[in-house]
N, C-alpha and C positions, 0 to 999 in steps of 0.2 A: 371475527366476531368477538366481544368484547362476554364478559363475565357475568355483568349486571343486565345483560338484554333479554337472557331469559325469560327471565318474570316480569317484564316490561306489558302494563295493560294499557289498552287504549288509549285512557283517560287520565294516568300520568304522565302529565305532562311534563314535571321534574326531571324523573330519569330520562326519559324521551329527548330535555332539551341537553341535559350531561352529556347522553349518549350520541348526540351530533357536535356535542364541542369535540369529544374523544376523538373519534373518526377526524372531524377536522386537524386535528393537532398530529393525530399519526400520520396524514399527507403534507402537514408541514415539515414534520421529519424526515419524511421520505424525500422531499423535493430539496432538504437539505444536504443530501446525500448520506444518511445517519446508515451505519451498518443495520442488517435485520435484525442483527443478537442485540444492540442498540436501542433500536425501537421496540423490538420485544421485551426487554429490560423495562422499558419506561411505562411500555403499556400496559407489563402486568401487578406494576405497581399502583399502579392510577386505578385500574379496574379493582384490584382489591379495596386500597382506601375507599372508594364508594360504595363498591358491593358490604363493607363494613358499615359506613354511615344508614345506608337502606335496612342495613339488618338490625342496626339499630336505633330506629327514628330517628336519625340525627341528619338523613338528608333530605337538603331545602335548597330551594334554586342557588346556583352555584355565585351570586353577586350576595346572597344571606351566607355564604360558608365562611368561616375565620379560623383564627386562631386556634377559638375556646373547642369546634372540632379535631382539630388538629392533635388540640394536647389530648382531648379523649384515645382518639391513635395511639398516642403514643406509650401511653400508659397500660394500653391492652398489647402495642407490640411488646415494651419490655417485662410481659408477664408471660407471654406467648414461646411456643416451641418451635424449633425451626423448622419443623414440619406441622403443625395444628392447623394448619388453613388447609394444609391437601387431605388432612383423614388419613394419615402415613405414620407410621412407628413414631415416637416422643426421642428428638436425638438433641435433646440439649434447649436452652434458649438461643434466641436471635444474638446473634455477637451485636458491640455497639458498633461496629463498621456498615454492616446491614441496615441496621436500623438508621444510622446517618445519610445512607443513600438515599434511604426512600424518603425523606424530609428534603431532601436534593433534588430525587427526582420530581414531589409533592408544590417546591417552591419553584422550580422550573415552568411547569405547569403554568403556576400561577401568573408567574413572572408572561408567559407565553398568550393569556388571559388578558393582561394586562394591555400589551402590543398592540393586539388586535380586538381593543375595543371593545371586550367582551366583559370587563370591569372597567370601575371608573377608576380604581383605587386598589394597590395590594397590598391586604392585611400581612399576607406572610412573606411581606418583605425584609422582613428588619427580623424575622421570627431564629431567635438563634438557632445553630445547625449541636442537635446533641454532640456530648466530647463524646470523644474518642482514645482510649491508649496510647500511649506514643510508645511503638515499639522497634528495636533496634533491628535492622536488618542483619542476616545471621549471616556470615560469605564464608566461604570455605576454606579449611586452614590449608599451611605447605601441604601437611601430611594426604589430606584428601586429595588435593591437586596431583600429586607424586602417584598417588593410586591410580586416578583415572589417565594421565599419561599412559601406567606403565599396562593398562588395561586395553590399549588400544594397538593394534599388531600394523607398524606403519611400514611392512614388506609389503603387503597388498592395496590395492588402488583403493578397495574399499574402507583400509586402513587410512591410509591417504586422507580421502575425502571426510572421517570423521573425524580426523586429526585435523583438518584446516577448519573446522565447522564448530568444534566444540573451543577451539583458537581464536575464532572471529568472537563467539559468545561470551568468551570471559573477556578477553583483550577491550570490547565495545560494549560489555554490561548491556545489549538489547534482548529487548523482549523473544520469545522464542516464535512470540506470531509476527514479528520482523523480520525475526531472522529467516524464518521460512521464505519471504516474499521476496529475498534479494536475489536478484536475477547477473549475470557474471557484468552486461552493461552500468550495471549500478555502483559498479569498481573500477573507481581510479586507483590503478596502480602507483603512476606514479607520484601523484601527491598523498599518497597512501591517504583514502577517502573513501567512504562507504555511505553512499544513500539508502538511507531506512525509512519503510512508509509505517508511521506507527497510526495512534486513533485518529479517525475523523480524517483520516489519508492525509493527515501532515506528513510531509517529508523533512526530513533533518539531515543533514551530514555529519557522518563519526569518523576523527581519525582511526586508525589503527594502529601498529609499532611494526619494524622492519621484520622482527622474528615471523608476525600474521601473514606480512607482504613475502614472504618466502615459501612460507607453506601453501601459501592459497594462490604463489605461480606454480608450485610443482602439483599441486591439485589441477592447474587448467592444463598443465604439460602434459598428464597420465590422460586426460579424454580424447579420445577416437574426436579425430578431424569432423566426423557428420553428426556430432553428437550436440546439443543444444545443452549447455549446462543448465538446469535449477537450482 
């Protein structure tokens, strides 16, 4: 159930017809195979920009919506706290990353609108995407690398196995909710090769260096015969 349906009467018809594109578009996503954190991402961004426009006259059937909404939005998120829509402690403003998604997720929509017929024409297609910072990714020097080697005790198997793990993660720079999902089939040994299902269940393949390919066979050497690696 969506944000804006609470206060949905009869006889508005507006929100009423919103409130069946939304639904529509969350089963398009679903039948996309979109993760739930995914469509819950999208759909509670959608539901607030509306339940905003309602609370502030500003919504009209969705083929009258444009831009000059839009920028309304936008002006009240980069005034807005990162909590002021829950009624939660004041921790700051919206970063401009945040606020860039949701004109992401906003023009997605649209664009989705668009496809299927439900506009003739999209306004916020060309609508530029707020800047953003460019900021430097920060990686860890020798020194911190030398630390957490010498943090990990690889006499024990369960040294072992976070010694191969925290190995595969720097050596293959993947995400940590990849590296979670690599199952022991997903490793070629011997072309030292690792399939990684990252967003949207893309699969890629990552080399790795012989040092990984060493640790991560004395890793599958130390497991009990009946044991199913994760």
């Amino acid at each position: 159930m969506s944000i804006i349906i609470e206060d949905i009467k009869e006889d508005d018809s507006v929100k009423k017809s919103i409130e069946l594109l939304l639904d529509e578009y969350k089963l398009g996503l679903e039948a996309t195979d979109r993760s739930r954190k995914t469509i819950s991402w999208y759909m509670d961004i959608l539901n607030r920009y509306f339940k905003f426009l309602h609370g502030n006259e500003l919504l009209v059937p969705i083929q009258e919506l444009g831009t000059k909404e839009l920028i309304v939005y936008l002006i009240y998120l980069k005034t807005s706290s990162r909590w002021s829509e829950k009624g939660l402690k004041d921790k700051g403003p919206l970063s401009p990353f945040s606020i860039q998604g949701k004109v992401r997720a906003l023009k997605a929509f649209w664009g989705w609108l668009l496809r299927e017929d439900h506009i003739v024409t999209n306004p916020l297609k060309s609508f530029p995407l707020p800047k953003v910072p460019k900021l430097m990714i920060k990686i860890l020097t020798e020194e911190q690398i030398r630390k957490l080697w010498n943090a990990i005790d690889k006499s024990t198997k369960w040294g072992v196995r976070i010694y191969a793990i925290t190995l595969l993660l720097l050596d293959t720079g993947v995400r940590i909710s990849g590296l979670v999902n690599i199952r022991l089939s997903d490793i070629n040994f011997t072309e030292r090769i690792v399939k990684v299902t990252g967003k949207g269940r893309k699969e890629r393949e990552i080399p790795f260096s012989t040092t990984t390919k060493k640790e991560l066979t004395k890793y599958h050497r130390s497991l009990p015969p009946n044991l199913v690696p994760c």
